[in-house]
N, C-alpha and C positions, 0 to 999 in steps of 0.2 A: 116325048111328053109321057109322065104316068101321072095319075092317081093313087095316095097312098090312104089308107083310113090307119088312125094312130090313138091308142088307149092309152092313157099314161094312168097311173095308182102313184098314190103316195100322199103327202101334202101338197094339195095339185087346187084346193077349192077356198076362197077367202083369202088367196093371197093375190089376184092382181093376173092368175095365170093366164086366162081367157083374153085378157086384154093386150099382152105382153106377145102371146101368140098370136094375134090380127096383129099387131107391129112388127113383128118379126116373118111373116108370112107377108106382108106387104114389101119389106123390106128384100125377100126373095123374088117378089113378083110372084105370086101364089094365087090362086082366088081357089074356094073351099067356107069350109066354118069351121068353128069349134065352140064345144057347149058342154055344160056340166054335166053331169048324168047321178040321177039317184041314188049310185051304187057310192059315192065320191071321186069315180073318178070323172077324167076332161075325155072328151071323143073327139078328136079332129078326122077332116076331110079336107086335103091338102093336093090340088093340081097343078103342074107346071113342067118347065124342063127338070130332065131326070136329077141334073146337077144339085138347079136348086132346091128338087123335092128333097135332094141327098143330105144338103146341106142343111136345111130346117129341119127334117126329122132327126139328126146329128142334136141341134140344139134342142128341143123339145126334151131329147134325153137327159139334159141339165136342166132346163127350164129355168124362170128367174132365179136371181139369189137366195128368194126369202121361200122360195119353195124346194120339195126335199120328193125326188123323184124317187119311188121304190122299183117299181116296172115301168117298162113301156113294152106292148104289142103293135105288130104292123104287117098290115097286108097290101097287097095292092088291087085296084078297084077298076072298073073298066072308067075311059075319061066320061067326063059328064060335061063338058062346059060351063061353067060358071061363068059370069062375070068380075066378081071382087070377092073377095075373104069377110065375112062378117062372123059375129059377136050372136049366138044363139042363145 
């Protein structure tokens, strides 16, 4: 199991990104959040097997179609337990 925390920059806000990340982090079996941040970029917090942290932070790095990924940052985070992935 890890915890990753994940910054993505780019056109990351007004397209859909936030929402597209709770499906696709559910789709890993994930629980965490992700939210906007003032700055434009998305801040996620993604728990689960290392696999499919691997695999979601992997996609995050493209993100939807209609968004245009410049960066992403990542660290990993001590686990926290969650319950499910939400929409911050």
């Amino acid at each position: 199991m890890k915890r990753l925390q994940i910054i993505i920059r780019g056109k990351v806000q007004g397209v859909g990104f936030r929402y597209y990340t709770r499906k696709k982090a559910e789709e890993c079996h994930l629980v965490g959040f992700v939210m906007n941040k003032p700055d434009g970029s998305v801040f996620i917090e993604a728990e689960g097997e290392d696999i499919d942290v691997n695999t979601f932070a992997d996609w995050c790095a493209q993100g939807p179609e209609w968004s245009r990924v410049l960066k992403i940052t990542k660290s990993e985070l001590p686990l926290v337990g969650n319950t499910k992935f939400e929409v911050r």
